[in-house]
Backbone as numpy.savetxt, mean C-alpha at the origin, in Angstrom:
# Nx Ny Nz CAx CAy CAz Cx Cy Cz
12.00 2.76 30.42 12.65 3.11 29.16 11.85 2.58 27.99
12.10 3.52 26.81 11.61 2.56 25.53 11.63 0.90 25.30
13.07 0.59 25.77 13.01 -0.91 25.25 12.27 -1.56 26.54
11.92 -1.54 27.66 11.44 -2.36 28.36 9.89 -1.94 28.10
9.59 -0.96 27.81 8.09 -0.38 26.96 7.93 -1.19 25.86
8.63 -1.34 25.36 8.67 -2.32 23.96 8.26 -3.63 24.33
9.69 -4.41 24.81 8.87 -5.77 25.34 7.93 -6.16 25.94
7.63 -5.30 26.76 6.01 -5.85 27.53 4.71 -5.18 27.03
5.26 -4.33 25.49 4.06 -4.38 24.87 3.68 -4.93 23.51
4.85 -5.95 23.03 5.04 -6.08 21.97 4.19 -7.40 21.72
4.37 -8.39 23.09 3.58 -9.93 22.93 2.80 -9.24 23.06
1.77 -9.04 24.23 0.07 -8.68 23.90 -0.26 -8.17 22.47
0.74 -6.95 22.23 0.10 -6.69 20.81 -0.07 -7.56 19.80
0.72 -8.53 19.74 0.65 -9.36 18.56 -0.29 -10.39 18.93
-0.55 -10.82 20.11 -1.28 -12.05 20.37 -2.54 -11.71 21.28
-2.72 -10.81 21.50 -4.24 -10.57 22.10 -4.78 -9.15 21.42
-5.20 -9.29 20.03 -5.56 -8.22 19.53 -6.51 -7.52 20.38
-6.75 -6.02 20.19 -7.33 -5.14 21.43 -6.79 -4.91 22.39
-6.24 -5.74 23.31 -5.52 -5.63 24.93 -5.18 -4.60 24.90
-3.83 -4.02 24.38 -3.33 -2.73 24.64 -4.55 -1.46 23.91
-5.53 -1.54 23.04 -6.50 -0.58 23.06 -7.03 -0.43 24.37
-7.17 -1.32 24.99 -8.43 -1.13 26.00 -7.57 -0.63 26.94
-6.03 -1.16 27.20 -5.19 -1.04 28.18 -5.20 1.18 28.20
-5.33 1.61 27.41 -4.81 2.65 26.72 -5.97 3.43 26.96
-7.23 2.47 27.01 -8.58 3.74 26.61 -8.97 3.78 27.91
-8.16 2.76 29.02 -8.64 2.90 30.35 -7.49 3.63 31.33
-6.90 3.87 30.47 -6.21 4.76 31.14 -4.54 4.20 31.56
-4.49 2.64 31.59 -3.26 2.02 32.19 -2.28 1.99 31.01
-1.74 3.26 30.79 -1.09 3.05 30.08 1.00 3.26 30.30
1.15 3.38 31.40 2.69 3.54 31.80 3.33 2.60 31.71
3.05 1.44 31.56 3.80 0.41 31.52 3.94 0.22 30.16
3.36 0.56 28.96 3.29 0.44 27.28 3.90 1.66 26.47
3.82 1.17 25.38 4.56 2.40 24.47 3.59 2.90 23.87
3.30 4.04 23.85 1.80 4.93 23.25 2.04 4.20 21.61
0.61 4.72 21.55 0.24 3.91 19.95 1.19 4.47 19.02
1.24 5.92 18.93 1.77 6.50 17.88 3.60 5.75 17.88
4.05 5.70 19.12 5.30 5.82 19.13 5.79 4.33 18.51
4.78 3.34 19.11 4.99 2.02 18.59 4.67 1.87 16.79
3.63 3.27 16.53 3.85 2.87 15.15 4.81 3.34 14.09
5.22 4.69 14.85 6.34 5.33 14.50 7.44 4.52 14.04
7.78 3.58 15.18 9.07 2.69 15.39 8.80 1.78 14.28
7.59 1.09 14.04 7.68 -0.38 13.43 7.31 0.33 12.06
6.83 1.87 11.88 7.39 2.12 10.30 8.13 2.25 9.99
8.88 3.08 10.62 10.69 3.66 10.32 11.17 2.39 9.86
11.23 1.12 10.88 11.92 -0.41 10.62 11.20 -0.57 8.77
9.77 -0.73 8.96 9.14 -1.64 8.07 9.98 -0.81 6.51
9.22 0.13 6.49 9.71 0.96 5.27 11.01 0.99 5.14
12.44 1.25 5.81 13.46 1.17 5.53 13.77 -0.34 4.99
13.43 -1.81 5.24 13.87 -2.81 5.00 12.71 -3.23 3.66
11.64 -2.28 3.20 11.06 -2.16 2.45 12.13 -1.32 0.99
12.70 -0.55 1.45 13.62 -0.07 0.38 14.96 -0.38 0.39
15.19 -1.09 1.59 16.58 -1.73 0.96 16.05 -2.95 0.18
15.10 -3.76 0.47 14.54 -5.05 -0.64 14.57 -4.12 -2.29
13.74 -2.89 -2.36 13.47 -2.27 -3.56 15.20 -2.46 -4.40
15.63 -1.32 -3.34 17.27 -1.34 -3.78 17.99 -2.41 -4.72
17.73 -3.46 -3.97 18.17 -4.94 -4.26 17.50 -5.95 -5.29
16.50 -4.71 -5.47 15.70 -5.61 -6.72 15.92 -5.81 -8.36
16.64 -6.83 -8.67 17.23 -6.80 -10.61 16.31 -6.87 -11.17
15.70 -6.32 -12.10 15.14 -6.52 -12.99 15.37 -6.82 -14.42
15.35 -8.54 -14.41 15.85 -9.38 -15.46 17.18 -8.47 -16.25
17.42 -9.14 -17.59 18.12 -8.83 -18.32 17.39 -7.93 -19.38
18.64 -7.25 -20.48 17.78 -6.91 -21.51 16.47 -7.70 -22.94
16.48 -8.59 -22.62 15.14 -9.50 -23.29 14.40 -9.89 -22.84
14.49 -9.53 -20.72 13.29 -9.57 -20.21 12.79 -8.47 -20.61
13.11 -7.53 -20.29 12.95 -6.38 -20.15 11.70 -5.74 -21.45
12.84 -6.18 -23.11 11.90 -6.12 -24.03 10.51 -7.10 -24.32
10.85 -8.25 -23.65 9.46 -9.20 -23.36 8.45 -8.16 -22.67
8.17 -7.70 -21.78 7.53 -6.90 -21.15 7.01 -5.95 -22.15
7.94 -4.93 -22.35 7.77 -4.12 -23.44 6.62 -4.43 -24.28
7.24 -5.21 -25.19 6.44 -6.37 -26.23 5.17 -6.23 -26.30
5.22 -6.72 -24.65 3.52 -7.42 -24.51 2.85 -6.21 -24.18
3.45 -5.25 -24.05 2.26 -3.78 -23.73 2.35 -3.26 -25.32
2.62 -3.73 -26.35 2.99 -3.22 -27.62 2.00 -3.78 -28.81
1.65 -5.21 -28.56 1.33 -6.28 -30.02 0.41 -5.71 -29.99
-1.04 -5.36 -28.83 -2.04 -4.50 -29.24 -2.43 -3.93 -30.84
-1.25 -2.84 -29.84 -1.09 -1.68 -30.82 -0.95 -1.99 -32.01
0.22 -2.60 -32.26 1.12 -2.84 -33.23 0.15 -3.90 -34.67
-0.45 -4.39 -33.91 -1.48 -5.44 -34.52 -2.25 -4.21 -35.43
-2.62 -3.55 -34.40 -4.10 -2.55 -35.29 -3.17 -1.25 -36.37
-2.16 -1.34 -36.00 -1.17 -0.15 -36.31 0.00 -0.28 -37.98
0.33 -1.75 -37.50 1.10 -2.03 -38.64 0.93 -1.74 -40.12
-0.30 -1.48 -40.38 -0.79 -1.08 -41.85 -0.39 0.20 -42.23
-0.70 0.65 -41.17 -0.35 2.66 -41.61 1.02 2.83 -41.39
1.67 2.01 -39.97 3.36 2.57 -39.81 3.96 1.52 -39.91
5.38 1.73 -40.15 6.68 1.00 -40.46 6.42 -0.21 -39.37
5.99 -1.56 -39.48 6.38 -1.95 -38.77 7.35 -3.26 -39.01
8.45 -3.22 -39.37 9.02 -3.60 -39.89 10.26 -3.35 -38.85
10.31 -1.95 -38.06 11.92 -1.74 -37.69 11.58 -2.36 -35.88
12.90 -2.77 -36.18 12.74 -3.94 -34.44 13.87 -2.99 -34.00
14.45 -1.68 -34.16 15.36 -1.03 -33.54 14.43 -0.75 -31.95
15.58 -0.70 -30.97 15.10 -0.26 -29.69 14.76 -1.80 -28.60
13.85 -1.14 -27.50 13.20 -2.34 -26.59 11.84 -1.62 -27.22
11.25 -2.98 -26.48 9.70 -2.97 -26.78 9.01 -1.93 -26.14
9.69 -1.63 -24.95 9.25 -0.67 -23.74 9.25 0.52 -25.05
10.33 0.83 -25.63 10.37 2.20 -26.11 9.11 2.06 -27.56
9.02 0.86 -27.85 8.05 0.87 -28.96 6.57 1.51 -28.36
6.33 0.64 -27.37 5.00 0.95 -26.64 5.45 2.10 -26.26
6.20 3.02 -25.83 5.86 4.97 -25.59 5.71 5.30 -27.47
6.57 4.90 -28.27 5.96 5.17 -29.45 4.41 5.53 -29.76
4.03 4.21 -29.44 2.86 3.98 -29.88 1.48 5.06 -28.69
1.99 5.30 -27.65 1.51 6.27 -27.04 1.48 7.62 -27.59
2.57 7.91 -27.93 2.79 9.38 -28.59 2.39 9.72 -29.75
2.15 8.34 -30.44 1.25 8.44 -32.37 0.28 8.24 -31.83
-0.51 8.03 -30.88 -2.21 8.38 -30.42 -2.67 9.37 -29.90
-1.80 9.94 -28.89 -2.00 11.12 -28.60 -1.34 12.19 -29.37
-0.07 12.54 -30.48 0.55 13.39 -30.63 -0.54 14.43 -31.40
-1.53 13.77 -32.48 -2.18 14.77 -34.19 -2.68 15.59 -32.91
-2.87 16.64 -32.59 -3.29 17.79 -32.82 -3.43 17.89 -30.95
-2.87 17.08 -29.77 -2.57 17.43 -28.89 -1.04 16.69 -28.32
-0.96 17.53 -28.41 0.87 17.92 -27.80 0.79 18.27 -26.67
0.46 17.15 -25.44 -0.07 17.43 -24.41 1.17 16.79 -23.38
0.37 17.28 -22.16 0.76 16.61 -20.97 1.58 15.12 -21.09
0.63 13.77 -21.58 0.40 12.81 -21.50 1.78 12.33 -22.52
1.76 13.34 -23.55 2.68 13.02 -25.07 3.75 13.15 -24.06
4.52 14.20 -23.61 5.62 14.42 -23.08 6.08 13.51 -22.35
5.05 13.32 -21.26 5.51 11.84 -20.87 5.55 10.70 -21.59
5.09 10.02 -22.30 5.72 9.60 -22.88 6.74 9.17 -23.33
7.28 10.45 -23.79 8.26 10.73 -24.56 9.52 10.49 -23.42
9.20 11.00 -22.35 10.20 10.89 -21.23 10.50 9.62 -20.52
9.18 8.83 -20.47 9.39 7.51 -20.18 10.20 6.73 -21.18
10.57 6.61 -22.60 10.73 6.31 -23.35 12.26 6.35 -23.48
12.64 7.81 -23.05 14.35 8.25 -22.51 14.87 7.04 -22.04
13.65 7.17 -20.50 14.27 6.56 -19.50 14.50 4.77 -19.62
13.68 4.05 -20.60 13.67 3.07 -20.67 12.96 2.24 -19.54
12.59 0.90 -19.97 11.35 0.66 -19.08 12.13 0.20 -17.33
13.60 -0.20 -17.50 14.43 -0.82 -16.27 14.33 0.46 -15.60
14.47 1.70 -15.62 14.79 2.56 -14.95 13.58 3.06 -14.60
12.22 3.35 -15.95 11.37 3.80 -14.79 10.41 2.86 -13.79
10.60 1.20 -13.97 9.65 0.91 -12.86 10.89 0.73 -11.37
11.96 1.22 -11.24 12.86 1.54 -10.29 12.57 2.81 -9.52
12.20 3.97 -10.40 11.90 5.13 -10.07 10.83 5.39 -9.36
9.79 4.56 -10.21 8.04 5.07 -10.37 8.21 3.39 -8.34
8.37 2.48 -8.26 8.66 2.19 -7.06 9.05 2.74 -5.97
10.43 3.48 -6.27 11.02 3.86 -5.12 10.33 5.57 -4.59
9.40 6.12 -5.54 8.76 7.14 -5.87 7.19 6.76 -4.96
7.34 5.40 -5.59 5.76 5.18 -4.50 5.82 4.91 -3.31
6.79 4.06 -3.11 7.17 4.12 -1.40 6.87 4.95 -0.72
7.77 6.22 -1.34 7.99 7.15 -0.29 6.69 7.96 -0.47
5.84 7.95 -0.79 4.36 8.50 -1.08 3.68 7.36 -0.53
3.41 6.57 -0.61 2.52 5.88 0.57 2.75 5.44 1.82
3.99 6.03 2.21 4.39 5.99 3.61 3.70 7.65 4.37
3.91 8.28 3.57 2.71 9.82 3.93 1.71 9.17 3.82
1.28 8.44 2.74 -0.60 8.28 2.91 -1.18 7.37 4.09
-0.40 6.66 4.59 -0.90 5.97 5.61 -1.36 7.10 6.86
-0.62 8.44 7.29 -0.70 8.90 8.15 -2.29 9.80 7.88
-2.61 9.78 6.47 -4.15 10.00 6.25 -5.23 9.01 6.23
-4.77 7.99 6.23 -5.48 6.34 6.15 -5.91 6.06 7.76
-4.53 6.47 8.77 -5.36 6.14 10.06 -6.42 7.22 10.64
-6.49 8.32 10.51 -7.63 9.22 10.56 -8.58 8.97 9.97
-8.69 8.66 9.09 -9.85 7.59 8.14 -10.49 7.21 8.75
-9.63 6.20 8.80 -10.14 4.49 9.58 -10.70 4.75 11.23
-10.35 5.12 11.88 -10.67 5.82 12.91 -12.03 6.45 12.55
-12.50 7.49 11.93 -13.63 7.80 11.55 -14.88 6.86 11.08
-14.50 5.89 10.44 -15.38 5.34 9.59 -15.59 4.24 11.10
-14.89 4.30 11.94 -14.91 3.28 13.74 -15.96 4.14 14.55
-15.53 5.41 14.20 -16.68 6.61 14.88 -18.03 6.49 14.66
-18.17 6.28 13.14 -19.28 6.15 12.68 -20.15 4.57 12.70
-19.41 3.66 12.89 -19.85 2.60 12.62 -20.30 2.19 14.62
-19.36 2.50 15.50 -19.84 2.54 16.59 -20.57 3.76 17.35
-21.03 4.80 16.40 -21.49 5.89 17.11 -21.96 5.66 18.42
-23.01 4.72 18.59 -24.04 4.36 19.91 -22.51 4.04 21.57
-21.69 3.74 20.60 -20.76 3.53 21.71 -20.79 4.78 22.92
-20.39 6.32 22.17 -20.30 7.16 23.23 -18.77 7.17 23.56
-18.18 6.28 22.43 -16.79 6.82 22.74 -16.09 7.84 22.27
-15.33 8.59 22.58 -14.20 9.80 21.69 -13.63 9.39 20.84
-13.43 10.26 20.26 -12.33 10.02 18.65 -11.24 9.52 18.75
-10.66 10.07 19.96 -9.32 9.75 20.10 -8.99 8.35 20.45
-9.91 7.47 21.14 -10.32 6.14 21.20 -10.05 5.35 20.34
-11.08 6.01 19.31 -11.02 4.83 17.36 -9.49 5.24 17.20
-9.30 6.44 17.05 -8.14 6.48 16.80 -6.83 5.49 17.18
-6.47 5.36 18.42 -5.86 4.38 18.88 -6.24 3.43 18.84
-7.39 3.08 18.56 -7.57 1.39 18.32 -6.99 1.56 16.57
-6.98 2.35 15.49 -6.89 2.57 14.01 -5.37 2.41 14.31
-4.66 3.39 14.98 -3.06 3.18 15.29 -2.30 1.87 15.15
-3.31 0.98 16.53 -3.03 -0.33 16.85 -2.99 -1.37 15.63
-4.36 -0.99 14.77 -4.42 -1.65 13.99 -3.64 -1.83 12.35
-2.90 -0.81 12.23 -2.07 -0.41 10.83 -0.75 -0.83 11.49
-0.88 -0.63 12.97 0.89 -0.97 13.28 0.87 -2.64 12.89
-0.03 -3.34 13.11 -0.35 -4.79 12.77 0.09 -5.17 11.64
-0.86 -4.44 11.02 -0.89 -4.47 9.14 0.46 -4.67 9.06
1.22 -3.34 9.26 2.52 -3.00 9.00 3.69 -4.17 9.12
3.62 -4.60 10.30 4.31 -5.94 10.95 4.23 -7.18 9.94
2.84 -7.30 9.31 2.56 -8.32 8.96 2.73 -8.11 7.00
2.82 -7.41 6.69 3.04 -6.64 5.44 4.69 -6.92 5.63
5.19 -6.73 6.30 6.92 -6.50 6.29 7.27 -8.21 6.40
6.86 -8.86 7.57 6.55 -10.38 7.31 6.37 -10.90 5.95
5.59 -10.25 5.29 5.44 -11.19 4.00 6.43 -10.63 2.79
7.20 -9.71 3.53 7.84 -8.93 2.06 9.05 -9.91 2.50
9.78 -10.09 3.63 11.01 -10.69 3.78 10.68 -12.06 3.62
9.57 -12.41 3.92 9.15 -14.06 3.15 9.47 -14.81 1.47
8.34 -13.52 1.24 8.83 -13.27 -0.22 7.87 -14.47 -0.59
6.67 -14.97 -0.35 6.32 -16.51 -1.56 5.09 -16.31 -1.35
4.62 -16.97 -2.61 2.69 -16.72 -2.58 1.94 -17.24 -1.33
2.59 -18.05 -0.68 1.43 -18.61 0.73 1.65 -17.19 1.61
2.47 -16.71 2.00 2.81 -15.68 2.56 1.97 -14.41 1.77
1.59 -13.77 0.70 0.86 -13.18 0.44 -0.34 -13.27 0.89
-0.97 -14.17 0.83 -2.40 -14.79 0.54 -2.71 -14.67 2.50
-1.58 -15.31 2.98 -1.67 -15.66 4.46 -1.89 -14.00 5.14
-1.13 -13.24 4.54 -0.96 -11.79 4.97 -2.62 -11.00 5.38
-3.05 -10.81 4.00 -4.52 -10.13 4.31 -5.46 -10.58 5.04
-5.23 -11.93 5.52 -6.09 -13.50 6.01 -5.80 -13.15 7.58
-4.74 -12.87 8.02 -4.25 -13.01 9.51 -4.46 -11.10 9.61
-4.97 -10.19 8.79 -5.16 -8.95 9.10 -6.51 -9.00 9.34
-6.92 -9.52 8.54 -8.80 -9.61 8.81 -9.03 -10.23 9.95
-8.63 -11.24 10.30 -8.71 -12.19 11.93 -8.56 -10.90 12.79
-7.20 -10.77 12.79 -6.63 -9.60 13.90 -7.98 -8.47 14.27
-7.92 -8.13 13.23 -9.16 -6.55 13.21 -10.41 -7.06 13.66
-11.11 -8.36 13.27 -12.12 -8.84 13.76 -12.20 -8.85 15.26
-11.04 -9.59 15.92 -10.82 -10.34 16.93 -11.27 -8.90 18.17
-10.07 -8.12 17.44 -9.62 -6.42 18.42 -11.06 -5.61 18.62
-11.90 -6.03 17.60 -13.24 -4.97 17.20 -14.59 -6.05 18.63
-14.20 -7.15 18.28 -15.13 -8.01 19.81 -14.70 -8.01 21.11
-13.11 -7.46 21.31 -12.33 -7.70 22.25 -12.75 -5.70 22.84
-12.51 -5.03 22.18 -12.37 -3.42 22.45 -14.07 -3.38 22.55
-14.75 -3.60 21.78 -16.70 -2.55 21.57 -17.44 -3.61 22.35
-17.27 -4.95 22.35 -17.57 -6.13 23.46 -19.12 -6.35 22.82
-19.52 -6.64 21.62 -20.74 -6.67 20.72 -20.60 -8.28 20.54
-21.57 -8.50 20.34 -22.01 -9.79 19.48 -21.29 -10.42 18.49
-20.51 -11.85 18.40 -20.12 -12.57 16.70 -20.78 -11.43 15.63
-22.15 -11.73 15.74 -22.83 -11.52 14.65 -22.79 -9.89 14.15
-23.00 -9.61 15.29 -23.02 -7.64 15.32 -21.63 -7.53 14.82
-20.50 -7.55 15.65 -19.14 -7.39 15.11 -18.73 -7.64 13.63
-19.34 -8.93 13.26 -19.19 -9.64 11.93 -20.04 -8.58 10.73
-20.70 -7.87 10.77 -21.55 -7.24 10.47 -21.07 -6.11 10.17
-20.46 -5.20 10.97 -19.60 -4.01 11.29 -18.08 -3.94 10.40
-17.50 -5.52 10.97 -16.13 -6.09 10.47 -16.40 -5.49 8.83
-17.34 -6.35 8.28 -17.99 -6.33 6.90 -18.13 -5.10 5.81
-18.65 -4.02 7.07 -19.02 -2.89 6.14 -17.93 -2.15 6.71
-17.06 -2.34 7.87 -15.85 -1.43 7.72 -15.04 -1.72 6.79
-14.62 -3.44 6.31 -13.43 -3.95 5.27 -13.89 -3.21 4.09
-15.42 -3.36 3.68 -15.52 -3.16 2.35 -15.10 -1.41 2.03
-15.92 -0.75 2.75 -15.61 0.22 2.95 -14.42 1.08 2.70
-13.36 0.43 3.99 -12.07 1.18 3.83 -11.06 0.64 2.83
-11.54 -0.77 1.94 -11.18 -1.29 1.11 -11.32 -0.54 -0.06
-12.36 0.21 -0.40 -12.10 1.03 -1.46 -11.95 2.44 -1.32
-11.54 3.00 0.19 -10.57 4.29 0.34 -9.26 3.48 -0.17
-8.91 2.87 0.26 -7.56 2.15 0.63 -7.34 2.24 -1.41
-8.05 1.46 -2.07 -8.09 1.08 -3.07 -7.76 2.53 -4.46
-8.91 3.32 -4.09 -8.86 5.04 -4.74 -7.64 5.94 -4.59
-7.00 5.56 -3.02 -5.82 6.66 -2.18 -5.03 5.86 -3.44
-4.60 4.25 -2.91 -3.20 3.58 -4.40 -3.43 4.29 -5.39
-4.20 4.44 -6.38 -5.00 4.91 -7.76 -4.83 6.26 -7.48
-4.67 7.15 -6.76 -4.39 8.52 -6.65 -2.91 8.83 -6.32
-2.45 7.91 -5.94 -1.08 7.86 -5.85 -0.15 7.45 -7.05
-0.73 6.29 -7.61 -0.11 6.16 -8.82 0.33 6.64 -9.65
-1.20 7.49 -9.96 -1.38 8.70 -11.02 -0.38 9.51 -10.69
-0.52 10.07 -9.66 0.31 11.41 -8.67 1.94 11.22 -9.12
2.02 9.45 -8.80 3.99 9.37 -8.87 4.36 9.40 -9.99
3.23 8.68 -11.47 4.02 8.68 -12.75 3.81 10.15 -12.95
2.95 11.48 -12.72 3.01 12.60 -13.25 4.36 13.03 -12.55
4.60 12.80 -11.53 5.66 13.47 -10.88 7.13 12.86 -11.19
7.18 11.90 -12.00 8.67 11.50 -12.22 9.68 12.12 -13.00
């Protein structure tokens, strides 16, 4: 059954990074829960207790709120005050700063960018970083399922000489985001800066460990590989957020 699939694949996974790749690429795999299904499971978990935290999240009172505001505002307001009223403290700061967006862009384009604006400005700043959150969630829970095809590729390429199949990196890429995932959800219910910091620290170990344990290369070779895969998929990883961003505030 699933749950006895579960338990006897759940310690190795966490504590002998690779094992269940190799277990998988050699074929012994009836006694485990296929990659996809184990990552299936520990997203469904991760992301749902990811948006009930969102759910549950206050964002201060109204003079936090305009503090924030504020500080995306004095900029402006500094270089601005000569030509416009600045004198009227009606509103939050949030709505000053879409102001001040819409008197830069409005003379002679009445664009895209103005409207929003203008709409963010409706919405006030409590409501849209609630939105523009719960908006990204659910958009980078799709992008991951383009992130492990990726990552998998850039394993193809970096071990070409291996002679292994795609479908190989692949499940070792599976193995390795279901990790992430685990350990990402760990630090969200933690909640404190050692736990951040500890998070990306015990992902890099893991991936190192799985990449000497699965391709069976050298410290040095692995370390090498480790290197130009992190940096690498560090700035897919980095461009996909930044394309997403963009993507959720146009789409709100």
């Amino acid at each position: 059954t699933f749950d006895s699939k579960l338990f006897r694949s759940i310690v190795p996974f966490l504590l002998k990074p690779g094992f269940l790749t190799n277990e998988f690429n050699a074929g012994r795999r009836t006694k485990y829960v296929s990659p996809l299904r184990l990552f299936l499971f520990v997203s469904i978990v991760a992301f749902f207790i990811f948006s009930v935290n969102l759910n549950k999240m206050v964002i201060g009172d109204d003079v936090e709120v305009d503090k924030v505001g504020d500080a995306l505002v004095i900029d402006g307001s500094n270089r601005g005050a000569s030509s416009r009223n600045g004198n009227d403290d009606s509103g939050s700061g949030f709505s000053r700063a879409m102001d001040e967006i819409v008197v830069e862009i409005e003379p002679g384009i009445d664009n895209f960018f103005a409207q929003k604006a203008k709409q963010f400005k409706k919405m006030g700043l409590a409501s849209f970083i609630k939105k523009f959150l719960a908006d990204f969630e659910e958009n980078i829970s799709k992008a991951i399922f383009f992130l492990i095809p990726v990552f998998a590729l850039l394993l193809k390429l970096l071990y070409i000489r291996s002679k292994r199949f795609y479908v190989e990196h692949l499940i070792f890429s599976l193995h390795f985001h279901t990790f992430a995932l685990i350990i990402l959800l760990l630090a969200a219910l933690i909640n404190s800066p050692t736990a951040n910091v500890l998070a990306p620290l015990m992902m890099g170990i893991y991936l190192f460990i799985a990449l000497r344990e699965v391709f069976k290369q050298s410290c040095f070779k692995t370390l090498i590989k480790f290197s130009l895969l992190s940096s690498v998929y560090g700035v897919v990883v980095f461009f996909v957020l930044l394309g997403l961003s963009l993507a959720t505030v146009a789409l709100l």
